[in-house]
N, C-alpha and C positions, 0 to 999 in steps of 0.2 A: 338352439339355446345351449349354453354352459350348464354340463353337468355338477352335480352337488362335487362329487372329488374334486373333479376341477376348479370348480368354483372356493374350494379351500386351498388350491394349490396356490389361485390368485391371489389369495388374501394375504398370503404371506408377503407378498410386494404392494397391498394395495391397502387392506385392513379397509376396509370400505364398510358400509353397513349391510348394503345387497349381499354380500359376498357371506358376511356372519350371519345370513338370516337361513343358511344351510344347516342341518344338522349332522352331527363331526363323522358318526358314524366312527367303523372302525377302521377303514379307511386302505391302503395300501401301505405297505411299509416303510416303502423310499420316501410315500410322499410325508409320510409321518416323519420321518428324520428332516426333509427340508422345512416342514413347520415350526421344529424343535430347533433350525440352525445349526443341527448337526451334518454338514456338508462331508465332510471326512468320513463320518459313516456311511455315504451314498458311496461313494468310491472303494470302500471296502467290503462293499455288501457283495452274499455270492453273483446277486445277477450280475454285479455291474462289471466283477471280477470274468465272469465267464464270457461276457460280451466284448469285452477288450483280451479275452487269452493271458491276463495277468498271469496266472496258475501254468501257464508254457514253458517250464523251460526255453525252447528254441523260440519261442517269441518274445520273452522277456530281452534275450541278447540282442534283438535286433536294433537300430536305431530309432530312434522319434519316427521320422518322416515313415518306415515301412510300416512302423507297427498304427499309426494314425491312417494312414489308407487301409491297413486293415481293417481297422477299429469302424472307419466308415461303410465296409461293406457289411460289416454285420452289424451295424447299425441299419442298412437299406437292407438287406434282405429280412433282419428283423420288424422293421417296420415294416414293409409290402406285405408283409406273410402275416402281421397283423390286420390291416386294411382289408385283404380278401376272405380275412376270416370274422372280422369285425370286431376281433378280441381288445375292448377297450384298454383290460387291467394291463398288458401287454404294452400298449399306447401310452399308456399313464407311468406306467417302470422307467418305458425309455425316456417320456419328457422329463419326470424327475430329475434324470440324470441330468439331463439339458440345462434345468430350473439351475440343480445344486452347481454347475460349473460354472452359468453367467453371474450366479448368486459372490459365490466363491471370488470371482473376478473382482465384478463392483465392489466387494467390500474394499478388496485388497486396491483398490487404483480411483474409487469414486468417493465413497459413503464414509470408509474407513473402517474400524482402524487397521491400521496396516497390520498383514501379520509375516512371521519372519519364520513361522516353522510350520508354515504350510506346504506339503512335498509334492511333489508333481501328480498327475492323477496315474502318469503310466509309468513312476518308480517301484519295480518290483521286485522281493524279500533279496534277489540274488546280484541287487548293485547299491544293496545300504553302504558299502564299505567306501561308495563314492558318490554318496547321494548329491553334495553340492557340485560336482565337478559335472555329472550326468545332466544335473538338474539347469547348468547353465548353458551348457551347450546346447540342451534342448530348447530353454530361453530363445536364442538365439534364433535356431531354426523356426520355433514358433511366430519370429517376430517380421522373421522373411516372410514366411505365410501368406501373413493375415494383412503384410504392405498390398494395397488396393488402389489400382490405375495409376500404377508408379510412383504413389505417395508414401512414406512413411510419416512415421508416430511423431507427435508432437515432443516426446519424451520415453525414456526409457521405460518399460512397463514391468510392472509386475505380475508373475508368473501368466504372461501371455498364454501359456499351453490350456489352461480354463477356458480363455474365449476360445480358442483353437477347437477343442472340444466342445463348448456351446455351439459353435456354429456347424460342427459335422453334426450333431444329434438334432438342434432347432430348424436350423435354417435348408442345409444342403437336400434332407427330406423333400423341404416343398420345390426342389430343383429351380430354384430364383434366379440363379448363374446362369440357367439356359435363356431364361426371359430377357434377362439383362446385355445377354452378348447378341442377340439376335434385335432388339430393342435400343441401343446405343443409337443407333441414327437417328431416331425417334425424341434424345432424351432433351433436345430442344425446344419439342413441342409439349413435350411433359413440363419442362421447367416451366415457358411462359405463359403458358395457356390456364392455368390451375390448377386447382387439387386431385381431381380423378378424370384424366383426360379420356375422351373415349378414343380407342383405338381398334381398327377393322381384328389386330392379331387375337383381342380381348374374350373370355368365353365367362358370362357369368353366370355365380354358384349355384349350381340344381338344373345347367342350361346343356348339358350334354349329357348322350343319350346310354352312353356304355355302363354295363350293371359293373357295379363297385367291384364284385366277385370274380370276374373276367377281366378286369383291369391287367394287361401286361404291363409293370411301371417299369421297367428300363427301356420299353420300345415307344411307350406312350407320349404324345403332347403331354410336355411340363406344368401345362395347363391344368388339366388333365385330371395327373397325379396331385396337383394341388390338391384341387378340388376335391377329391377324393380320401385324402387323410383331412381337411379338413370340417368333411362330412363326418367322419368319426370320431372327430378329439379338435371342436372349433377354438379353446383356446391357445391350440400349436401356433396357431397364426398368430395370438399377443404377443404369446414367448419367443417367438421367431421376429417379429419388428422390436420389441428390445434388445433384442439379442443384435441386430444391426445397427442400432439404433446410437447401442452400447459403442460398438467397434467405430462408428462413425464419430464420437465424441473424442476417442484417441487418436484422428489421425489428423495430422498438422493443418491438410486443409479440407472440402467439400468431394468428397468419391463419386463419379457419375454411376459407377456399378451400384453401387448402395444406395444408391439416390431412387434408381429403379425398382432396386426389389423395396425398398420403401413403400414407394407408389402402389406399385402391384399388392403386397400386403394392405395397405390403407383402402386399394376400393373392395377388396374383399370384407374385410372388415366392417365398413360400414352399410352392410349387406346382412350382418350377423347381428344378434341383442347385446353385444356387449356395455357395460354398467360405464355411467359417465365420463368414469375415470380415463379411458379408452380414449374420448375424444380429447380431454388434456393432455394425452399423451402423442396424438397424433396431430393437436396442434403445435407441439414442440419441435415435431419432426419436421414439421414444414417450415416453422420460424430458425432452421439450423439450415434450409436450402434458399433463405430470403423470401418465402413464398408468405408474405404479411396478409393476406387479404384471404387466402388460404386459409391460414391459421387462427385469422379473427371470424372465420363463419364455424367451426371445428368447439374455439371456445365458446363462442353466444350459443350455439344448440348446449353445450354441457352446462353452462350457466342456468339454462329452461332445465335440463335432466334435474340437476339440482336443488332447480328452483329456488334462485337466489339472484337478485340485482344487483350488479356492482356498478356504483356512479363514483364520481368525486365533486365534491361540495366545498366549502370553506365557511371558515366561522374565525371571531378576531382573538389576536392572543398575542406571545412576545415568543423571539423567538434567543434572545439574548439574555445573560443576566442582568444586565442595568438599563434593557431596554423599558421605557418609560407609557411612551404612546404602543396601543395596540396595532395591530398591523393584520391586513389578513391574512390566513393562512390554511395552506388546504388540506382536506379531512378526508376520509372514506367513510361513504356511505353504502351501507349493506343491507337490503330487503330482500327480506324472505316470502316466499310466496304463501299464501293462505295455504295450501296442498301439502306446503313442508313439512312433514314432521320429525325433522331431525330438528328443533330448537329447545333451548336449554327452558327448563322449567322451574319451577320456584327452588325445585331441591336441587336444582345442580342434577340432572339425572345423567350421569358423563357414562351411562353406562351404553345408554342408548345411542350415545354420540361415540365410542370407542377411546374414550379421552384413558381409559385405564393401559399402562404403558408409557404414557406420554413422558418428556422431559420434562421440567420443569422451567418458568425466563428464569437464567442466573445471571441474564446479561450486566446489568446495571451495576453489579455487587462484584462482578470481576473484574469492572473496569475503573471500582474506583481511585482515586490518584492517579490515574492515567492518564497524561497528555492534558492536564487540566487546560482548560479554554474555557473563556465569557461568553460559548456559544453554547445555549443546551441542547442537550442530547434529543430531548422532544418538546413539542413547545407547550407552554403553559396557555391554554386557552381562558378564557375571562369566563365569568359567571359558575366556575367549581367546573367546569366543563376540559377532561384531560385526555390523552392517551390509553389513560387506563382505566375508562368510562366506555371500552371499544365493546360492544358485544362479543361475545365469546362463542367464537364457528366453529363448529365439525370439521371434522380433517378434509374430508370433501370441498367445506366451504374456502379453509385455508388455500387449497389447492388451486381452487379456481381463482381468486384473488391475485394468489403470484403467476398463475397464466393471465393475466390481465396486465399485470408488471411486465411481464414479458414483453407482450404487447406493446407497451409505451417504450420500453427499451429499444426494440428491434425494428419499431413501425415509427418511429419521432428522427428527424432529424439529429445530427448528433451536434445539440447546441446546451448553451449552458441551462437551459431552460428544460430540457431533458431528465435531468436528475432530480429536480426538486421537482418534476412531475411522477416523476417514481415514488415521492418521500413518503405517502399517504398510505398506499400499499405498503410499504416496509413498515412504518410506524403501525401498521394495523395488525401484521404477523407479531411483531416484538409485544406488542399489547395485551395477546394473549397469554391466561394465565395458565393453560395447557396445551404443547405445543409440538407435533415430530420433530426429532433431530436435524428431518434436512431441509424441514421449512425455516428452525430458526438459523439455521446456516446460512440458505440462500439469502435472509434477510437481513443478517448478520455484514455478509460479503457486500450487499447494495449499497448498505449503510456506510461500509468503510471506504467503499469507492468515493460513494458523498460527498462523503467528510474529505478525501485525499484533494478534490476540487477547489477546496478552501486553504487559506493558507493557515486562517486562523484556525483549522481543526485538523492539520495536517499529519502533526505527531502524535495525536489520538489516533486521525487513521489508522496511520501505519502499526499504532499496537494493536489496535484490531484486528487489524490484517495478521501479526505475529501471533496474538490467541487463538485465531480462529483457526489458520494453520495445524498450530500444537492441538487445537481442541480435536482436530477432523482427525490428524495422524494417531493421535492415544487413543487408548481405551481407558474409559473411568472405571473405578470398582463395580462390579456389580451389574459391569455393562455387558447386554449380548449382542456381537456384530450383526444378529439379524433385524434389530429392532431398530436400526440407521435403514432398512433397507426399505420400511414403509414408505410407499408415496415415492420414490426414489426416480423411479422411472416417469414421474408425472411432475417434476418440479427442473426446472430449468436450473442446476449448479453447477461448478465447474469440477473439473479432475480434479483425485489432488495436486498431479504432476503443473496444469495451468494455474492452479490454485498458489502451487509455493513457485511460479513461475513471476505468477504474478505481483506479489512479494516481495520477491529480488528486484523486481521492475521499479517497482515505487524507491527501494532501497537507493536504487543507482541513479534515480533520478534525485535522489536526494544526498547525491555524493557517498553513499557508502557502498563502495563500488567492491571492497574485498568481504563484506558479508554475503555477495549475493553467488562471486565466485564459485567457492565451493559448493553450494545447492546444484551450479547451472554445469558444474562436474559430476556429481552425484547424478545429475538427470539425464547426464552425457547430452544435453543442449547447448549444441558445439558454437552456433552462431553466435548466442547469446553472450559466452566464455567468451569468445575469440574478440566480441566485440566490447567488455569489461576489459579485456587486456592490452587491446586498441588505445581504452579513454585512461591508462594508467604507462603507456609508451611504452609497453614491452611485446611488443612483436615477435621477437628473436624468443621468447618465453612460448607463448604460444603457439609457434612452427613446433617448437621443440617437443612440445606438449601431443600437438597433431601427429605427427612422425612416431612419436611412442605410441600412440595409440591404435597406429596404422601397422606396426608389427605385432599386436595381437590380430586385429582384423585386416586382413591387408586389403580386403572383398568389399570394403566399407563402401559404396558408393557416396556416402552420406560426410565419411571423413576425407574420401579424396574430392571432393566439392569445396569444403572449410579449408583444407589446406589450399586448390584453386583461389578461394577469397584472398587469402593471404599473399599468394604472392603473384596476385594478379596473371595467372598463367592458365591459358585455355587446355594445354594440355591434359591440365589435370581434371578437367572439366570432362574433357572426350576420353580420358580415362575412366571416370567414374560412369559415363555413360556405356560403357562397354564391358565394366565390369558387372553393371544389371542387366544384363543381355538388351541392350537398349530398353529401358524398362523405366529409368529413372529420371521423370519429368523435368525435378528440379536442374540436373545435367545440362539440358537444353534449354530452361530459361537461364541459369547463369553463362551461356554462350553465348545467345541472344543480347542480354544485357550488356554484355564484354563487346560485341560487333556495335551493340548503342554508340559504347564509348570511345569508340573509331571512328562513327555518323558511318558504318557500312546499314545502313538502313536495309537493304534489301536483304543479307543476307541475316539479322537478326530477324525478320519477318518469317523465312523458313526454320530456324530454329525454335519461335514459339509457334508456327506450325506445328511441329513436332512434338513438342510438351504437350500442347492442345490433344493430338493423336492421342496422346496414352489419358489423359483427364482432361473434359471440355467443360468441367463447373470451377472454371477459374475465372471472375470477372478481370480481377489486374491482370492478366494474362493477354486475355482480350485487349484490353486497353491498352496498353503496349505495344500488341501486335497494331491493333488500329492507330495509334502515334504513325507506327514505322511505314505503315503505308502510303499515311498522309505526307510524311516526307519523301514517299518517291513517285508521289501526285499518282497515286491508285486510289481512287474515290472507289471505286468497284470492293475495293478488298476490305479499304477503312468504314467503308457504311455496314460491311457484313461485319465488322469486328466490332463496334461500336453498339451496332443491334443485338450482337449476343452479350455484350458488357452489361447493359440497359436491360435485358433480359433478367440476368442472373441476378443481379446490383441495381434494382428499382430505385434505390433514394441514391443511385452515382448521379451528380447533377451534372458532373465533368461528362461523363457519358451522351446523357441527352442532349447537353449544350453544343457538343463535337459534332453530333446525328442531324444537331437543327442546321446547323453551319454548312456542313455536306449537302445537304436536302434545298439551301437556301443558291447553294454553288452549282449544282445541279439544274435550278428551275423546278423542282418541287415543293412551293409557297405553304402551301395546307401542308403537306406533313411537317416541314419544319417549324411552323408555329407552333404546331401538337406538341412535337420533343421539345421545344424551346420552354412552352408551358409547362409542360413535366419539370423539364429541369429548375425550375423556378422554386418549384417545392421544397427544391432538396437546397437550393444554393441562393438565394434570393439578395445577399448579399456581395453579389457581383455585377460591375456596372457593366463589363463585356460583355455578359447574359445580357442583359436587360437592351443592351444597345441590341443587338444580336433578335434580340423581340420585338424591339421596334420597327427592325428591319422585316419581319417574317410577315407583323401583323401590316405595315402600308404593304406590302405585296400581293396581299391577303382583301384589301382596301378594308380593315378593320382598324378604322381612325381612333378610336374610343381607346381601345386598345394600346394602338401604338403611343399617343398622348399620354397616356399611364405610364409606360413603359419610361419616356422622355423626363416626367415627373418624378420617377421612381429614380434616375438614375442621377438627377439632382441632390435629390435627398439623399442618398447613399455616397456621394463624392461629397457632400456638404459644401455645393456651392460652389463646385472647383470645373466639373466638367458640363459642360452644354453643348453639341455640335449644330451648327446649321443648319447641316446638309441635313439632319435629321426635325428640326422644327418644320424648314421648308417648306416638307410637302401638306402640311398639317393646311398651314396659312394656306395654300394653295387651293386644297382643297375646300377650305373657309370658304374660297372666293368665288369656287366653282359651283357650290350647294348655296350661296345667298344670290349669285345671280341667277339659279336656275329657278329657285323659289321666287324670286322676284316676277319673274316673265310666264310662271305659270298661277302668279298668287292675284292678279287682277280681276278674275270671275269672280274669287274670293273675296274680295277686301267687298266687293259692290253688293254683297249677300251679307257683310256685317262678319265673317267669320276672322279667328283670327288667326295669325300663320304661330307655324309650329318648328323648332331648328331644334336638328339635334342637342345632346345634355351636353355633349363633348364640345361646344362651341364656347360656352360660356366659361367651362373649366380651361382652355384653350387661353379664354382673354387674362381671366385672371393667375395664372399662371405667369402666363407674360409679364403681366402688373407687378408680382411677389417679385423673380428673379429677377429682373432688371437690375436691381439694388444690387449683385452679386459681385462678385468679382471678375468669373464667368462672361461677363455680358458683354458681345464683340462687337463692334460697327455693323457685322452684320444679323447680330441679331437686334439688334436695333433696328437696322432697317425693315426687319421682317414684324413685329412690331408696330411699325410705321405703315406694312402693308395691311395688317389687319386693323387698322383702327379703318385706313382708308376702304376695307371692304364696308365697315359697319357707316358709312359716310359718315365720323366724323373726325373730317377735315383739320381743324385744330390740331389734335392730339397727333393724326397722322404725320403731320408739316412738324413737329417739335420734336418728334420721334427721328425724321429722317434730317433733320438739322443736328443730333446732338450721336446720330452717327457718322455723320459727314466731320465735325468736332473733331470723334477721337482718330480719324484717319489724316486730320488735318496736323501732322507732326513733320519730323525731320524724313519718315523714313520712304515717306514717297517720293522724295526728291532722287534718292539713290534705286529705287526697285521700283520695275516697270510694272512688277504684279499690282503693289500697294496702289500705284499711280491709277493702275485699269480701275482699280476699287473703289479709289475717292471719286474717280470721272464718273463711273456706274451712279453713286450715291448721289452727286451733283446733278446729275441729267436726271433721275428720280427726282429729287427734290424741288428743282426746275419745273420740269415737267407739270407737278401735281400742283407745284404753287402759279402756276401758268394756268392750269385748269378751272381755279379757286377767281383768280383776275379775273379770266373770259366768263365764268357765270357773274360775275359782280359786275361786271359791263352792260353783257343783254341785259341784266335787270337793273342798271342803272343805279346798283348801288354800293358803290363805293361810299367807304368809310375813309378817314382820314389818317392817314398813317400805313398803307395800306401798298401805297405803289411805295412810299418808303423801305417797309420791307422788302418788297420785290428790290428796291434798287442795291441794297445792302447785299443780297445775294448775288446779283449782276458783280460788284464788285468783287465779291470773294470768287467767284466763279472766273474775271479775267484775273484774279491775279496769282488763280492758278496757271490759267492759259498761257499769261506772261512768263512764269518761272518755268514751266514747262517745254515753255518752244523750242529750244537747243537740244535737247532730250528726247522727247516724246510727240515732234512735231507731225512723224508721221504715222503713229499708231492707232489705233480705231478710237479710241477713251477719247483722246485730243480730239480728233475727226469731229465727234458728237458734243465735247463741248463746245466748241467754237458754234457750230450751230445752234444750240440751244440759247446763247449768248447773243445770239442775233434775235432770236424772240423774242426772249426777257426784253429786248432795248423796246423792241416794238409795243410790246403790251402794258411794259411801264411806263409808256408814255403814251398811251389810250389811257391810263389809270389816274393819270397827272392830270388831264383835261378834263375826266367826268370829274373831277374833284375842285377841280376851278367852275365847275358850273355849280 
């Protein structure tokens, strides 16, 4: 269990109500400064000073990099030497430090506000006279660091040296980098398989035998050592998955190293008592590596911790101003479980709930005259029934809500029906009339995304976007940057660096291409520039741009890549790949990409090889690489690339679709229909899939199935597309399951029972019935048509069906193509044939009707005079062949039909 210090240390990021039911005590020093938000003070305190050799002369001169390995080793022999002596306070000194540096960080790059005169933690009295100059260069070197499986930052970071220093005090302790490089082959099965894989390498907590006291930690399984500081200090391990958690959010894309020590922290973790909040934050983790199903067992257990339901409901209301008629619209609904006792009570008791602190909604009141629109902001429900009628949650409860949001964000298809399935949850956060900072952020940010969806509420968006911005970067009066940091780590927002990223994004899509400029130079997000400077025809500006800023950094790998975009030249590509000691991913897909644009397909297949080597949690990477196999007919390479796409990237339906296609090319029926089915989920509006399904499911002999499929792909073309070859086998099999029921249904019928056809027969016929009217509808689906009426015997429908496909082939164009000629002979000798069949029983039974050999005779005619027109042409082809015969029948049986008719 979490001891009470501890337990106060968490609060500081969590404020929870478990966490306040400790008494404060007097607590430890450090940790008393990080409760106070005095971060600065931790860093100046004598421990912290004597554990980094601040006070050194001859260490203060040295550089970042020497004096940060040092700084690590007595951080580890500090800590070990704590462990085998079991000296808690010792343990709690050092995590403090830990706490106040990732603290430090998040404010400055997540929560906010930014601050500008926070100095590095290892600026020491004897280089104030170059603090900026010191403190950038260290930037720098910090920013190399912390780059993970040859990825960097999505943007420029602020005072990186924080996280740098969180992660030698948090994380490096529980030696996660050894798990993680010995574990890399493994992280395939980690990703697809779920949340806490079991693995043979795995040793759980309390399961091994060495006394804590005897522990050698530099010779010990990493395991081991875990285990072993987190016998004596179990919330290192919270602080240590945020602390990765953190670093994982700044880098441009998914890290397989971080992904692991992830994992490994998470099945620990859920081994320990840690308070609900723990599981919202560890379903985040997993919804940041696609792991949705992960993430949704992580929040339904913290929802029961809670003890709170979250559904969504709907009730009628308007969602415009002059809208007249009600409309429904949907609502969240929140129950609390009887056991709860965090619910607000006739007094408002906000004390019991933590509400003291809170922000205040100013939403409404700082938006107004902004971007006016006849859409409202929330909708007016009927019967006095509003938004602001929401019950009012505990920060717990808030919490779990926007991990529900999540949820539908990350686990929904991304269709326009996505967002207004979010709106419930956002309207329920903003409802609240006490609220944390980064709930109403998060809620804030959804909203404007919303709105940017609509045209009609577009320029609202976007000032939303521009407040919300200003709001995260300032400090208000009165404000303490710790008080942004509640819940921080348990609510899904973005950087701020993604935040005014995304910002610029909307700007430029909406034509204002020189406000977003300078931010995306500010954030030194070169792609983003260079690609603003593209859609304005200054090229030549932006070389220029590159090149300057490649004589400060010449080592840029990141800038010799941007300048490669520009002037399309691989060189600079295998530059930058060798100026990161082959290290730098992106290097190797922009070479890849560039062999694309050659069609050298194979050799862009070993260059995302190679990118893959340094980070394998790339689904587009994958998918790419699988394209390029498929172009040089490697099914071997493309099914393995396509399996890990499909892996990483659950809702890629391009993924699944590609896997069912290979599996169907291959002769594996059953898996391909599986992927095929998957893929349906994500992409349901593709008739290629769906044809692609149809195919899986008759291989499958899942008629039901494929019939749907045929239906499905109607409706989706609207009438445009139908194939044949694809009814075909439907009717065929019609005819093979009514005669088989036939010749086994005679015990039957004599016992009075009645027979039974599948449900897919009847959907089958009237299907038929609908499209026919189509535009779609070919002679030979007519004809086929015409076969299934003649399975159900009747005869009638069947003869009109293949008379009025015989019709449309009856034009100009069989005269010139032997194909169309084989096709109307085909349909002719059918229609013959069945209307020969219809004669011969009306004979045996002697009952001819009158008018009767007439038709027959009408067909005899059309039938020689195609024979006629065709003899010069087509005299010696197989179609000709069977008509002439069939024409010698007809004469015959129409004139048996003439005599019983004269009698």
């Amino acid at each position: 269990m979490v001891s009470a210090i501890e337990s106060r240390l968490l609060s500081d990021a969590s404020t929870n109500c478990e966490t306040r039911a400790f008494e404060a005590g007097k607590g430890h020093p450090l940790v008393e400064h990080v409760l106070k938000g005095e971060y600065n003070a931790v860093f100046s305190h004598p421990e912290f000073r004597a554990l980094a050799k601040l006070d050194d002369l001859s260490q203060s001169k040295r550089v970042l990099s020497e004096r940060i390995q040092n700084f690590r080793m007595s951080v580890h022999d500090a800590t070990f030497a704590a462990i085998q002596e079991g000296n808690s306070e010792v343990l709690m000194g050092i995590l403090s430090m830990g706490v106040a540096a990732l603290s430090t960080f998040v404010c400055d790059n997540l929560t906010g506000p930014e601050s500008n005169s926070c100095p590095g933690p290892f600026i020491s009295p004897s280089t104030e006279n170059s603090v900026e100059h010191v403190k950038t260069i260290d930037n720098q070197w910090a920013e190399l660091q912390l780059n993970m499986d040859g990825e960097d930052f999505l943007a420029k970071l602020r005072n990186p040296q924080y996280l740098l220093l969180a992660r030698a005090i948090l994380v490096e302790p529980l030696r996660l980098k050894d798990l993680a490089e010995s574990d890399m082959e493994a992280l395939s099965e980690i990703q697809s398989e779920g949340l806490a894989p079991e693995t043979a390498t795995r040793v759980a907590i309390g399961d091994f035998e060495a006394d804590v006291e005897e522990v050698d930690c530099w010779e010990s399984d990493p395991k081991v050592v875990m285990d072993a500081l987190v016998k004596v200090m179990p919330s290192w391990l919270w602080w240590a998955g945020r602390c990765i958690f953190a670093h994982q959010e700044l880098l441009s894309t998914r890290a397989g190293t971080l992904r692991i020590e992830l994992v490994e922290v998470g099945e620990r973790m859920d081994k320990l008592g840690f308070p609900p909040l723990s599981l919202v934050e560890r379903g985040l983790w997993e919804l940041r590596y696609g792991r949705v199903e992960g993430a949704r067992k992580l929040i339904e257990r913290a929802e029961q911790d809670v003890g709170v339901q979250v559904s969504v409901t709907g009730a009628m209301g308007m969602r415009t101003v002059h809208q007249q008629d009600p409309k429904a619209q949907l609502l969240l609904d929140v129950r609390r479980d009887s056991s709860n006792s965090e619910v607000l009570g006739d007094g408002h008791e906000t004390a019991s709930l933590g509400f003291e602190g809170y922000d205040s909604q100013p939403t409404d009141k700082e938006l107004e005259g902004l971007g006016e629109s006849d859409v409202l902001e929330k909708p007016r429900f009927l019967g006095g029934e509003s938004a602001t009628d929401f019950p009012q949650l505990s920060s717990l409860e808030q919490c779990v809500v926007l991990a529900r949001n999540s949820l539908v964000e990350y686990g929904t298809a991304k269709d326009e029906l996505r967002s207004w399935e979010m709106v419930p949850y956002v309207e329920a956060i903003r409802s609240q009339l006490f609220s944390r900072f980064i709930f109403q952020a998060a809620a804030s940010l959804q909203r404007a995304r919303h709105e940017f969806e609509r045209s009609r509420t577009r320029e609202r968006s976007i000032m939303m976007m521009e407040n919300l911005v200003n709001r995260v970067r300032n400090k208000m009066e009165n404000e303490k940057p710790k008080d942004r940091l509640s819940f921080a780590f348990g609510t899904c927002f973005f950087t701020i660096a993604s935040l005014r990223k995304e910002y610029c994004e909307q700007l430029v899509s909406m034509g204002i291409v020189g406000g977003a400029m300078q931010t995306y130079e500010e954030l030194e997000m070169w792609d983003n520039l260079l690609l603003c400077y593209r859609l304005i025809n200054k090229n030549a500006q932006a070389e220029a741009l590159v090149l300057k800023r490649l004589e400060v950094e010449p080592d840029s790998p990141k800038l010799w890549c941007a300048l490669g975009d520009l002037r399309q030249d691989d060189a600079c590509y295998v530059k930058a790949w060798k100026k990161s000691l082959h290290k730098y991913g992106r290097a190797q897909r922009s070479l890849a990409r560039s062999a694309m644009r050659r069609k050298d397909y194979e050799q862009a297949a070993k260059c995302f090889e190679k990118a893959l080597s340094r980070n394998p949690l790339q689904p587009d990477v994958w998918f790419s690489m699988g394209y390029c196999y498929l172009k040089i007919d490697d099914s071997d390479g493309a099914l393995k690339s396509f399996t890990r796409c499909a892996q990483l990237e659950p809702e890629n339906g391009e993924a699944w679709n590609n896997l069912g296609a290979l599996w169907l090319k291959v002769g594996k029926s059953n898996r391909a229909f599986w992927a095929l089915k998957e893929a349906l989920k994500h992409k349901s509006g593709s008739w290629e899939l769906w044809e692609n399904y149809a195919r899986a499911a008759l291989d499958c002999e899942n008629f039901s199935q494929c019939l749907r499929a045929v239906m499905r792909i109607f409706e989706v073309t609207q009438g445009k597309i139908l194939r044949a070859e694809t009814v075909a086998p439907l009717v065929e099999r019609h005819k093979e399951e009514r005669r088989l029921d036939e010749n086994s249904s005679t015990n039957q019928e004599s016992e009075g029972s009645v027979k039974k056809f599948p449900n897919w027969h009847a959907a089958l016929g009237q299907f038929l019935k609908d499209a026919s009217t189509s535009n779609a509808w070919t002679p030979e689906l007519w004809r086929l048509r015409g076969q299934y009426h003649a399975n159900l015997g009747e005869s009638d429908m069947a003869k009109d069906c293949l008379m009025k496909a015989a019709r449309k082939l009856q034009g100009s164009e069989w005269k010139k193509d032997a194909t169309r000629f084989e096709q109307l002979a085909s349909v002719l000798v059918e229609l013959a044939e069945h209307s020969i069949s219809i004669a011969e029983r009306q004979i045996v039974a002697s009952e001819a009707k009158s008018g009767d050999a007439s038709d027959l005779g009408s067909l005899r005619l059309m039938i020689r005079g195609v024979v006629k027109v065709g003899l010069q042409k087509y005299e010696d082809s197989e179609g000709y062949a069977n008509l002439e015969k069939i024409l010698g029948r007809i004469e015959t049986v129409e004139g048996q039909l003439r005599a019983l008719e004269q009698k």
